[in-house]
Structure formats: structure tokens, C-alpha cells
C-alpha positions as CSV (number, residue, x, y, z in Angstrom):
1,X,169.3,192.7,188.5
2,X,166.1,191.8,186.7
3,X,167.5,191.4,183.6
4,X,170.0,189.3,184.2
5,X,168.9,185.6,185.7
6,X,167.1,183.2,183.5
7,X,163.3,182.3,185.2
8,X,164.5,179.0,185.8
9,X,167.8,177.0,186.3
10,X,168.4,174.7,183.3
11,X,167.6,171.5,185.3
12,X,164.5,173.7,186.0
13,X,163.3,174.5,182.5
14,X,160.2,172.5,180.7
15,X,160.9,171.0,177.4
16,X,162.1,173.3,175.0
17,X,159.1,174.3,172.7
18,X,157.7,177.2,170.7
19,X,155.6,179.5,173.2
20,X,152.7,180.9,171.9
21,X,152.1,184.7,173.1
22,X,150.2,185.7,170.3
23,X,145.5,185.5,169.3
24,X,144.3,182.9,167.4
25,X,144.2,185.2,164.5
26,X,147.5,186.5,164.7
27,X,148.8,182.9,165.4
28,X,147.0,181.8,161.8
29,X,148.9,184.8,160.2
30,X,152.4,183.7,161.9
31,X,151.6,180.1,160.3
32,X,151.0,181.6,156.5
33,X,154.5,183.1,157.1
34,X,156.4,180.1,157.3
35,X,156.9,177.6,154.8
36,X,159.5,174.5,155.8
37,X,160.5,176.0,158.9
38,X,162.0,179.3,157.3
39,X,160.0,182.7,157.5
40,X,159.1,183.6,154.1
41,X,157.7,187.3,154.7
42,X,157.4,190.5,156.6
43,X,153.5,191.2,157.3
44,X,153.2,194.5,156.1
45,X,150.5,194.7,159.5
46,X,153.6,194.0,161.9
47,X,155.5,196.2,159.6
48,X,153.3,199.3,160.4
49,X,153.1,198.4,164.0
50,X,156.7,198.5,164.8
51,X,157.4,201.4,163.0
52,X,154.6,203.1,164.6
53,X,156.0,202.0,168.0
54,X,159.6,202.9,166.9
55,X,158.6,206.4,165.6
56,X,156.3,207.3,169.3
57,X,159.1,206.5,171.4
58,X,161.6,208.9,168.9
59,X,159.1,211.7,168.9
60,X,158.8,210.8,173.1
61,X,162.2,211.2,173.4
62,X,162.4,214.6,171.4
63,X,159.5,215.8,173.6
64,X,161.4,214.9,176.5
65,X,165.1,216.2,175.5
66,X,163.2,219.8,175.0
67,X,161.5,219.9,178.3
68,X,164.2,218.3,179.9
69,X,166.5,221.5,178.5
70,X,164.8,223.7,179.0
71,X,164.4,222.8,182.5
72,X,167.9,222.2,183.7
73,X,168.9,225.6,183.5
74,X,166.3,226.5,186.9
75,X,166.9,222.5,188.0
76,X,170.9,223.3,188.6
77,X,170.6,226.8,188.6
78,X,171.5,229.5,186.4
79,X,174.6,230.8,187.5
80,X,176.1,226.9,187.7
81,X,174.6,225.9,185.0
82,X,175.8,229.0,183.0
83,X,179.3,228.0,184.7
84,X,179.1,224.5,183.7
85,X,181.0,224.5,179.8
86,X,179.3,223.6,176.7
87,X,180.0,219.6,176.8
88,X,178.8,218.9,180.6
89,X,175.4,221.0,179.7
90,X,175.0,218.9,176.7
91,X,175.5,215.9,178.8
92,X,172.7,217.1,181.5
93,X,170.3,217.6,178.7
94,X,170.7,214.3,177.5
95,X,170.7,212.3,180.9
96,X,167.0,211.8,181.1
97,X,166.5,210.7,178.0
98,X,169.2,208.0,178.4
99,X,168.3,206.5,181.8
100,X,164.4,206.5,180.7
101,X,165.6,204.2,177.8
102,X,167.6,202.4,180.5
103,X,164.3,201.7,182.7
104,X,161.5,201.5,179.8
105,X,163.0,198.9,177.2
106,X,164.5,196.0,179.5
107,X,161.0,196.4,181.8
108,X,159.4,196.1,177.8
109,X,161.1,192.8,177.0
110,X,161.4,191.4,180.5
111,X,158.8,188.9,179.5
112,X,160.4,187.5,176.4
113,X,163.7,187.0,178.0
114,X,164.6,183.1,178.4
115,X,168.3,181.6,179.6
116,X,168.2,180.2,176.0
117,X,166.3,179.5,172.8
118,X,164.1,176.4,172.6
119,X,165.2,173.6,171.2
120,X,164.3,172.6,167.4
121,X,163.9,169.3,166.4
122,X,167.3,168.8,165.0
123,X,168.3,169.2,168.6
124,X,170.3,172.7,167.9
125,X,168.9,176.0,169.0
126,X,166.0,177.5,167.1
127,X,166.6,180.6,165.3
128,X,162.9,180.7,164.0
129,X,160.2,181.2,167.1
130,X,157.1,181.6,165.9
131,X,154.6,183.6,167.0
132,X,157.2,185.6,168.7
133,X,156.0,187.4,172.0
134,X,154.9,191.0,171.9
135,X,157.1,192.2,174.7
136,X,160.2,191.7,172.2
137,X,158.6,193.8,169.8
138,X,157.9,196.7,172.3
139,X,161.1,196.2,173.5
140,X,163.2,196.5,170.2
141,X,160.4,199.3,169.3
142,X,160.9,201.6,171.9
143,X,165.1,200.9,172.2
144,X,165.6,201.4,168.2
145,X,163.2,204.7,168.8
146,X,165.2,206.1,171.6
147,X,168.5,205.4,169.4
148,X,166.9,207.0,166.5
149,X,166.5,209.8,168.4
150,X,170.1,210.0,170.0
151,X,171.9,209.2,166.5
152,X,170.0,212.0,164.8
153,X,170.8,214.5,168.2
154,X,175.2,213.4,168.1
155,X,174.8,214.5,164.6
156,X,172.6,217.7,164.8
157,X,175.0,218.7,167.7
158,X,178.2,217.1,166.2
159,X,180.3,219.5,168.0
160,X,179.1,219.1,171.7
161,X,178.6,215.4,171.0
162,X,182.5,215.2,170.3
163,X,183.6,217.4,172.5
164,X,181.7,215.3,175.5
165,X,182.5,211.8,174.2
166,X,185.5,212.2,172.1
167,X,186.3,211.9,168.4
168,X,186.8,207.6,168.6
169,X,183.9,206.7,170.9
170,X,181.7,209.6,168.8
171,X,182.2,207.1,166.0
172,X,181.8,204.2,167.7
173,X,178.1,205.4,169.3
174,X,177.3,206.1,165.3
175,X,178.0,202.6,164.1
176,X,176.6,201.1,167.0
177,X,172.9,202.9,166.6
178,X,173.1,202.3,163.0
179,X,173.6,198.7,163.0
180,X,171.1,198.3,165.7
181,X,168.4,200.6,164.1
182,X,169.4,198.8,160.7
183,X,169.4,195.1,161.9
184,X,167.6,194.4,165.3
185,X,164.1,195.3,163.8
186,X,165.0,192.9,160.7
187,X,165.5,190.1,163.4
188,X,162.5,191.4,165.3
189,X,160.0,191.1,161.9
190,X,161.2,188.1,160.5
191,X,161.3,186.3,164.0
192,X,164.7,185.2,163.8
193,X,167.5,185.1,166.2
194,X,165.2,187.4,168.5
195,X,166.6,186.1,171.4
196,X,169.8,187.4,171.0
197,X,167.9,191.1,170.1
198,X,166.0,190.5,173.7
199,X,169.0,189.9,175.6
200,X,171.0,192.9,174.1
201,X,167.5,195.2,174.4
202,X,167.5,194.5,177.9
203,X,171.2,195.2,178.6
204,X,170.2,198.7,178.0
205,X,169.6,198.9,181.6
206,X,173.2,199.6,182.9
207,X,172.6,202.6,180.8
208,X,170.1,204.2,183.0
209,X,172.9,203.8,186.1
210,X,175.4,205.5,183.8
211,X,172.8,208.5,182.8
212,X,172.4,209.2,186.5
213,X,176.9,208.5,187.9
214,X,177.4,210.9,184.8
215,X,174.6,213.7,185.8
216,X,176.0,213.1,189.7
217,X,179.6,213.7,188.0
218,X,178.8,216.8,186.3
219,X,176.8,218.4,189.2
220,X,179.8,217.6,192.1
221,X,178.0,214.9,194.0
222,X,179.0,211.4,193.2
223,X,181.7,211.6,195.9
224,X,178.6,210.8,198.8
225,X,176.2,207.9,199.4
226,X,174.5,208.1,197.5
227,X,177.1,208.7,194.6
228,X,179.0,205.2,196.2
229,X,175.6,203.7,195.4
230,X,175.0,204.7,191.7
231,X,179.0,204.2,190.9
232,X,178.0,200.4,192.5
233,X,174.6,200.0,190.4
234,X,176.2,201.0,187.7
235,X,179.4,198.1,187.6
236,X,176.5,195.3,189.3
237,X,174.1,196.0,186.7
238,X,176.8,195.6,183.5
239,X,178.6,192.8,184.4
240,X,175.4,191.0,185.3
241,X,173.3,192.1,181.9
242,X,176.4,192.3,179.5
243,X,179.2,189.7,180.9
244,X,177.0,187.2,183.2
245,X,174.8,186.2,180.3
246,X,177.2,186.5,177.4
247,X,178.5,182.2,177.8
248,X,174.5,181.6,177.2
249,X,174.3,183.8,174.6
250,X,177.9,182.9,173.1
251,X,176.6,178.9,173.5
252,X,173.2,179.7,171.8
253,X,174.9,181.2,169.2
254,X,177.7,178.7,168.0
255,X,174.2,176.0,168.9
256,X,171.6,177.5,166.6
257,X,170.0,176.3,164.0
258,X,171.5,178.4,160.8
259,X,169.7,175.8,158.5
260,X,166.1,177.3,159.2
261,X,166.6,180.8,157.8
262,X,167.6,181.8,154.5
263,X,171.4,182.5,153.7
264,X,171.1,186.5,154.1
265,X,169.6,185.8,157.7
266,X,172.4,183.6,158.4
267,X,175.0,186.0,157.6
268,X,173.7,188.3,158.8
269,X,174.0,186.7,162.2
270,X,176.9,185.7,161.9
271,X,178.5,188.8,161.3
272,X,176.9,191.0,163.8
273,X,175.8,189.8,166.8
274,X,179.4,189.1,168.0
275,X,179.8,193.1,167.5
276,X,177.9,193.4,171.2
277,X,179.8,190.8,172.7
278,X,183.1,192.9,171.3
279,X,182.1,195.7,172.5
280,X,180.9,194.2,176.0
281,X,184.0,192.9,176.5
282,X,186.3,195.9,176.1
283,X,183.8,198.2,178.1
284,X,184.1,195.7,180.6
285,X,187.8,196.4,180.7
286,X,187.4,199.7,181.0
287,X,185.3,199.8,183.8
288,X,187.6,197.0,185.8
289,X,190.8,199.5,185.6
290,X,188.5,202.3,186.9
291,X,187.3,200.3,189.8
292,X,191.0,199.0,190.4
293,X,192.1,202.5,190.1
294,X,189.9,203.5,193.0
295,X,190.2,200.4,194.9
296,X,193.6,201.5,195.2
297,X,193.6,205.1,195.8
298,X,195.0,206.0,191.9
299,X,194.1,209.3,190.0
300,X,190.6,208.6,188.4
301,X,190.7,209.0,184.8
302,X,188.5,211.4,183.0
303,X,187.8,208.7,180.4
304,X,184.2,207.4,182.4
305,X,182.8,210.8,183.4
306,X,182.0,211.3,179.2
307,X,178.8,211.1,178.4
308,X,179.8,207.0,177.8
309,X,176.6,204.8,177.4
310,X,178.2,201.2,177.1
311,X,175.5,200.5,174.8
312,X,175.1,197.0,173.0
């Protein structure tokens, strides 16, 4: 899975050092940011770009939610479709939007991804890289665009979103898009703790596996093939992008360098990017006791045929 081996073993790896991604003129502006080692403002230029970024991939998704909707009606056919009840349509209509979030963010920040953060001079893990590459900012762009867009829809549609999902994990999709619309592009602009935003950006990509097992699901053909297949992407792909990486992650965390960002940052990261580990974790349960229950011929639970996106 592409996003979930580092580019080199650690024996591998050069010396640990700040990589510079950036022009000379942007790397001159990155240096007037930081005084001592901390970041001491958001450029109101990188400001506008992300936000820019964020709001094309939102109005992309809206675009595509509409054609996609009004397109599945004559894609399943009318009479199934019109057969199908009100929380498996709003699940179809959704699908494509969910699975191109699944493919376009990880590809985004494939670049940026690295087993772990360099090294600072204390000898802890840097929680200040700067310039920071451009592939996580199109990557936390485009995923904090496509959750925009999906928070805004579970709430416009309140009543097919719970009805598909369910009252508890309805809530628990909220909070999660909140926090990561609210937080990741603060990480993002202040260049802090960005690895840990890269790493759960490209974890996205079991959601694209789940977008098509659910469509297959609602339609009648996962039990084929080519159903076997996706059901298989879909475990491969979040172990090895959620669970495989989390002891790095976990590592760089309780490692990094909390002295080189102010307090708020600090906090901050210390209180939420263990939510994703959390939540990894007890998704991962859930989708062991599903495989054990059809390893050994038990009733399959209704639970993973929601409209679940095991999103960190």
C-alpha cells in the first residue's frame, strides 16, 4: 500500500535534517517566520492559498455529489434504484465523493510522507520543519475540503445521514471533521507537527476501498470476485495506513520536540493527535470481529455495510 512504508528502512535513512521543498523566495519568507526555532506567524500569502485550495476541492466535491445523483438513478436503474430505501440511495450518492477523497489526498501528500520527523539538534524529534513541502499542503487542502463538504451534507441531510450511519457514529463523523477542519490546517500553516497531519491525510486511502465494499453492498454484488477483492483491499489497506505506522507515529510523538513551539501548539498536540490513534484502534476492532465472523462462517453483522468511513 503506497501509503504505508517509509522510502527507506531506518538503517537506510540520511541524517536527519530539514528538507527544503520550497523557491528561494519562499524559503527567505519561511526564514522571517521563525525566530529561536518557534514559528512566529501565519503568512497571510499561505493563508489565502490554502483556503483557496481547501474551498476548490469543497466546491469539486459539491459538483460532483450533484452529477453523481443525479446520475445513479439511470446508473442502477430506476425501478432498483426507486426500490432501494432512502438510507442506501443516500449512501450511493455519496460513494464517489468518498473514494475520490480516498485516491486524490494520500496521492497529494505521498511526497511529504517520511517513516519519522528529522531530528533537531536536541536530539528529539522536530516539531518545527521549515519550509515545509507543498505536497502536505495540497494534501491537508484538498482532505479538509472534501470534509468540509461531507460535514456540511450529514447535516443538510441530518435525517438520511442517521438513518445510514446511526445516531452514535453520526456524532462521531461530526467531531471528527470538525477537529480535523479546525486543527490540521493550523498544524499545516504554522509548520508544526505536520508529519503527524501527513500520515493521518494519507490514511484517507482505506476510505476509497470502503466507498466502493459499501456501493458493492448496496447494489447485491460484494458476494463475487471481485466483491472478495474490495472486502480484502479494504482490511490490507487500514491495517497497513492506520495500525502498521501508528508505533512510528506513537514514538515520534512521545520523541518530539514540545520545546520549539509555543505552549498553545503544544497542547494542542497533545490533546489531539492521540484522538486518531483512538479511533484507529477501535475501528480496527471492529473490522477484526467482522473478518473472524466470516472466517468462521457467523451471521455478518449489519454494523460495516453503514455508510462507515474509518476516517482519522
Amino acid at each position: 500500500n503506497f501509503t504505508s512504508f517509509p522510502r527507506a528502512l531506518p538503517s537506510q535513512n540520511p541524517p536527519r535534517v530539514a528538507v527544503t521543498w520550497t523557491s528561494g523566495a519562499e524559503q527567505r519568507r519561511a526564514d522571517q517566520r521563525v525566530s529561536g526555532g518557534r514559528a512566529t506567524m501565519v503568512d497571510p500569502e499561505e493563508l489565502m492559498h490554502f483556503m483557496t485550495l481547501m474551498a476548490g476541492s469543497c466546491a469539486m466535491h459539491v459538483v460532483i455529489r450533484l452529477v453523481w445523483g443525479a446520475a445513479c438513478p439511470y446508473m442502477v436503474g430506476k425501478e432498483k434504484w426507486a426500490s432501494l430505501p432512502m438510507e442506501k440511495q443516500y449512501g450511493l450518492k455519496f460513494a464517489l465523493n468518498m473514494g475520490i477523497n480516498g485516491l486524490l489526498a494520500p496521492l497529494l501528500v505521498y511526497p511529504a510522507l517520511a517513516r519519522n520527523p528529522p531530528l533537531a539538534p536536541n536530539g528529539r524529534f522536530a516539531t518545527v520543519v521549515m519550509p515545509r513541502s507543498p505536497a502536505s499542503t495540497y494534501g491537508c487542502a484538498v482532505a479538509t475540503g472534501y470534509m468540509a463538504f461531507d460535514l456540511g451534507s450529514m447535516l443538510i441531510g441530518y435525517t438520511e445521514s442517521v438513518a445510514a450511519n446511526g445516531k452514535a457514529m453520526f456524532h462521531l463523523y461530526v467531531w471528527h471533521h470538525l477537529l480535523s477542519i479546525l486543527f490540521w490546517p493550523v498544524a499545516i500553516l504554522n509548520s508544526s507537527f505536520v508529519y503527524f497531519v501527513d500520515w493521518f491525510v494519507a490514511s484517507e486511502t482505506s476510505s476509497m476501498w470502503l466507498a466502493i465494499r459499501g456501493a458493492m453492498i448496496t447494489l447485491g454484488t460484494i458476494n463475487s470476485r471481485l466483491g472478495m477483492f474490495v472486502q480484502l483491499a479494504f482490511v490490507a489497506s487500514f491495517y497497513l495506513s492506520r495500525i502498521a505506522v501508528m508505533p512510528d507515529l506513537v514514538n515520534s510523538l512521545l520523541g518530539a520536540d514540545w520545546s520549539a513551539v509555543p505552549k498553545w501548539q503544544a497542547n494542542l498536540a497533545a490533546t489531539t493527535v492521540p484522538i486518531p490513534f483512538l479511533l484507529n484502534v477501535y475501528w480496527a476492532v471492529l473490522i477484526a470481529k467482522s473478518v473472524v465472523k466470516v472466517v468462521t462462517g457467523g451471521s455478518r453483522g449489519r454494523k460495516g455495510e453503514k455508510r462507515n468511513s474509518k476516517r482519522a
